[in-house]
N, C-alpha and C positions, 0 to 999 in steps of 0.2 A: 504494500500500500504506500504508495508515494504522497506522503504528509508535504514534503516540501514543497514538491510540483504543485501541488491545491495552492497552497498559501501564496504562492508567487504567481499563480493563475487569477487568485481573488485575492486582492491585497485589502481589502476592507474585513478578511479573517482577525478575528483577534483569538487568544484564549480558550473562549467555550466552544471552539470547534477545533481542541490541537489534540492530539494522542495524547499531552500532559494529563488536561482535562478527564480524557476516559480511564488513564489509569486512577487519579485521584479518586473516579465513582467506582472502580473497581476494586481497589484496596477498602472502601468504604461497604463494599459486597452490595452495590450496587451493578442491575443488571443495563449495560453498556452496549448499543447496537450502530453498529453502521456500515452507510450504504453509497457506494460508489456509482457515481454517473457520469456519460461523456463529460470529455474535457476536463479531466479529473476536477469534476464536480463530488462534494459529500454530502450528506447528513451524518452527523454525530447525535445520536440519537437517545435518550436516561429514559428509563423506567422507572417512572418514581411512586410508591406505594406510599401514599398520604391516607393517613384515616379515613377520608373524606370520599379516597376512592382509586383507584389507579389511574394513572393517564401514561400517557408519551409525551415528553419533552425536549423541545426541539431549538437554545438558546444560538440565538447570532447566526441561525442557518435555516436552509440548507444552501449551502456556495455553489451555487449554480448559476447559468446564464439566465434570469428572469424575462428575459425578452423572447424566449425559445418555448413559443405554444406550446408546441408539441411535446418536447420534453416537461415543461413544468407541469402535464397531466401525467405522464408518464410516472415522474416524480410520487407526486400527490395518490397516485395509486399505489404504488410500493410503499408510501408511510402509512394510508387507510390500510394495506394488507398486514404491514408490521405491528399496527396498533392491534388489529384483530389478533393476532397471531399471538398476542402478549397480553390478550383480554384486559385493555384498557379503555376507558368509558371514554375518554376524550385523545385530544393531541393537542400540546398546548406549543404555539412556534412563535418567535420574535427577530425574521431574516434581518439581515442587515439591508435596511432597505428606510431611504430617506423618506419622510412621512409625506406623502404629495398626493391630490386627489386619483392620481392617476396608479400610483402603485395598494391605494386603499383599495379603487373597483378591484387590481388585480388581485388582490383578496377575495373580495368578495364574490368573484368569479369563477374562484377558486371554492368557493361553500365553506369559506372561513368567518368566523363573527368573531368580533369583538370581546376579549377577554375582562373579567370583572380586578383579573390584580396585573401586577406588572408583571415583565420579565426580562432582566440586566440589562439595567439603565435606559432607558428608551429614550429618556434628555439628559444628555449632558455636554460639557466642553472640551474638544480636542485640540490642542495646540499643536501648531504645524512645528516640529521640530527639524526643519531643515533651515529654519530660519537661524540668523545670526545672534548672540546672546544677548546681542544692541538690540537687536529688531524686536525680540521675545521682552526686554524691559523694553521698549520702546510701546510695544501693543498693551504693559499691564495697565492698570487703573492707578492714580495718580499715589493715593494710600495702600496700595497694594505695594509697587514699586517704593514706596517711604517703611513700607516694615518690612522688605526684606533687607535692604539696606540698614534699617537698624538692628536688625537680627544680629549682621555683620560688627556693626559699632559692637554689639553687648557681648560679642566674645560668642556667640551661641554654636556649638559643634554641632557637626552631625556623623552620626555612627551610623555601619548598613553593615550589616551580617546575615548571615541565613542559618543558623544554626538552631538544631532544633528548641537552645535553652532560650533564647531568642523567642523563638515562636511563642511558648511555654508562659515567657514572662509579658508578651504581644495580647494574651488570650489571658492574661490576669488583668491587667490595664484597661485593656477592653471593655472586661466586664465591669471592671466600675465605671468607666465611660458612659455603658450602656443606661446604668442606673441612675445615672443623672443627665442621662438626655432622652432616654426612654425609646428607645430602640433596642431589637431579638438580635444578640452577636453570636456570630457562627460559633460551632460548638468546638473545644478543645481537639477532638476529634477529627474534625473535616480540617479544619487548620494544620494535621500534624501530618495530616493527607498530601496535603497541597506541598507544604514541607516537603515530603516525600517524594513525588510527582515531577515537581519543575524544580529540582534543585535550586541550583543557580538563578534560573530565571524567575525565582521569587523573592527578594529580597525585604528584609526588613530594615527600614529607617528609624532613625532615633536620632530626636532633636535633642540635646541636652545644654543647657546652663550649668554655669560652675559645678558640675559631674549630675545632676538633677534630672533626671530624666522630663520633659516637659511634653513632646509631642511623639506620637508612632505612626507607620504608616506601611502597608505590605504593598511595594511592585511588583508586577508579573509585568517580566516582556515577554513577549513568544511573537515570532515574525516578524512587519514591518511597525506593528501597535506594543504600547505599553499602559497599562490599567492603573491606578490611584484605588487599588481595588477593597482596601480594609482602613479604618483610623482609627488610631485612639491617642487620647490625651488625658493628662495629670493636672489639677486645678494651675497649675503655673500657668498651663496654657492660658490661661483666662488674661493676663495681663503681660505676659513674654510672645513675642511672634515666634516660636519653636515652629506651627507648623507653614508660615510662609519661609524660614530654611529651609524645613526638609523639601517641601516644592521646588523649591530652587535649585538645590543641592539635585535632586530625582532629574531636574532638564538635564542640569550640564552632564551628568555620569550618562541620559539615556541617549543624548546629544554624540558624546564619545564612542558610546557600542554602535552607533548609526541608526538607532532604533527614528523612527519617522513622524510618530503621532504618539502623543501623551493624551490618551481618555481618562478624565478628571473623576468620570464613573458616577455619576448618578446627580443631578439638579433638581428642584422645583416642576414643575411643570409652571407656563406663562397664567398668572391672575392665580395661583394656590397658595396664599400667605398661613394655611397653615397645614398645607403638606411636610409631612416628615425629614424632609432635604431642604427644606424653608431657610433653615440658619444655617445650611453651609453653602447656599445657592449665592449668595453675595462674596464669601470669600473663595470659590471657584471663579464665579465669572470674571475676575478682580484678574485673574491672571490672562485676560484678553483671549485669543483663541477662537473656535466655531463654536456657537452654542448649536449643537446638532439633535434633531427631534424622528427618532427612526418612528418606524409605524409602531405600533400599540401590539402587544402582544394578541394573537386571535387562538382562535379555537375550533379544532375541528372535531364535531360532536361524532363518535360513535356508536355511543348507548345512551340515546335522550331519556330511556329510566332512570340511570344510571348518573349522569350528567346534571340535571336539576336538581338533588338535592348539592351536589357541589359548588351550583351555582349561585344557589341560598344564602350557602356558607360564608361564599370567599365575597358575594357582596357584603352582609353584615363586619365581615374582620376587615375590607376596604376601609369600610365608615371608619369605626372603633381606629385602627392605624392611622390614619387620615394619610390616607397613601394615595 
């Protein structure tokens, strides 16, 4: 299976569509399915048994030529067979595919609806990192560019290891994080996965003050993108800019390995003042960039017994999260 050839075929792949990914759900004894198509097109494809019910899910794909009729029915039936095949009520897919009236009908063309939660990032901000260090401060926000430069004045370091005690101590931080901003963080578990999985290409940052740990932050590169894909912070953060460092620090290192796009990984949606990503949607957009809005995750119904009471579910946990 030629992983590389895909990724350099579709350069808008990031992550949840790399062999990293499926062994992380495979050491996790989750069941990992995928399916090759012309022009080394994929789908990477998770089986996920949710209380609620099983589905197929289908994150940042499938990388294929969306302009190709005939193939994307092609397609659409081999995942309607694979979902059967694996007795799943639904199929839940979030292609990488810019949100436009035109690629919405081909959804719905496709007998795809409109899904009630999200699925990986669907708004956020990608900074062109081919651009020159001048140019990347040149494009931030006037106060964005004022604390990372005062980052610089206060002496603030930043550390990047990937060591699992790293990880260990990433997933204690977190969880108090969590508690005081009131967000579900990935479990010790799936984090030690990931560890595991992407080696090298996942690294973790650590802003520190006079040796203080102040800001965290997990990158994955994989291909020509790099994800801003986990945070967490120590009350310092509250008054140290520890995490406009590590941002900073994350360009120039992904600048060097030639990595292309920084996805900031998750914003606001436009007019949601109090969606979940609400208070970090101003200090992401602050570092200039595309603010990029992919289609909405859809759904494709298998078992409409099966399927409505999930669909009950995940709208009431929408509300309640304000997601």
């Amino acid at each position: 299976m030629n992983w590389k050839k895909t990724t350099e075929n579709y350069p808008e792949a990031n992550f949840l569509q790399s062999p990293e990914w499926a062994k992380v759900n495979e050491i996790l004894g989750t069941k990992v399915i995928v399916r090759e198509f012309e022009n080394f097109g994929r789908a990477l494809m998770i089986v996920r048994n949710a209380k609620r019910g099983r589905y197929l899910e289908i994150a940042c794909g499938p990388l294929i030529d969306w302009h190709n009729t005939s193939l994307l029915y092609e397609v659409f039936a081999e995942i309607r067979k694979t979902a059967k095949e694996n007795k799943c009520a639904f199929v839940r897919i979030r292609p990488q595919l810019r949100r436009t009236p035109e690629n919405l009908m081909l959804l719905k063309g496709l007998n795809l609806k409109p899904s009630p939660m999200h699925l990986a990032a669907e708004h956020t901000v990608i900074l062109d990192l081919t651009k020159s260090e001048e140019e990347l401060l040149a494009d931030m926000r006037r106060q964005t560019r004022y604390e990372v430069r005062r980052a610089d004045k206060l002496g603030i370091k930043i550390e990047v290891s990937n060591t699992e005690e790293i990880f260990r101590e990433f997933h204690k931080v977190q969880a108090e994080t969590a508690k005081r901003q009131h967000f579900f963080p990935p479990s010790l578990e799936l984090l030690l996965a990931e560890h595991e999985a992407f080696e090298d290409k996942a690294m973790i940052y650590v802003a520190k003050y006079e040796n203080q740990p102040v800001a965290y932050g997990l990158i994955i590169a994989n291909g020509s993108e790099a994800e801003y894909y986990e945070a967490a912070s120590t009350e310092l953060n509250r008054k140290l800019p520890g995490a406009y460092a590590l941002i900073w620090q994350a360009i120039k290192d992904l600048k060097f390995k030639g990595i292309k796009r920084f996805n900031l990984w998750g914003i606001a949606p436009p007019n949601q003042p109090h969606h979940r990503y609400a208070g970090v949607t101003t200090f992401k957009t602050g570092f200039g960039g595309e603010i990029v809005e992919y289609v909405p995750a859809h759904d494709l119904v298998i078992s409409k017994i099966k399927y409505i009471p999930n669909l009950i579910v995940e709208k009431a946990r929408k509300k309640k999260r304000h997601l």
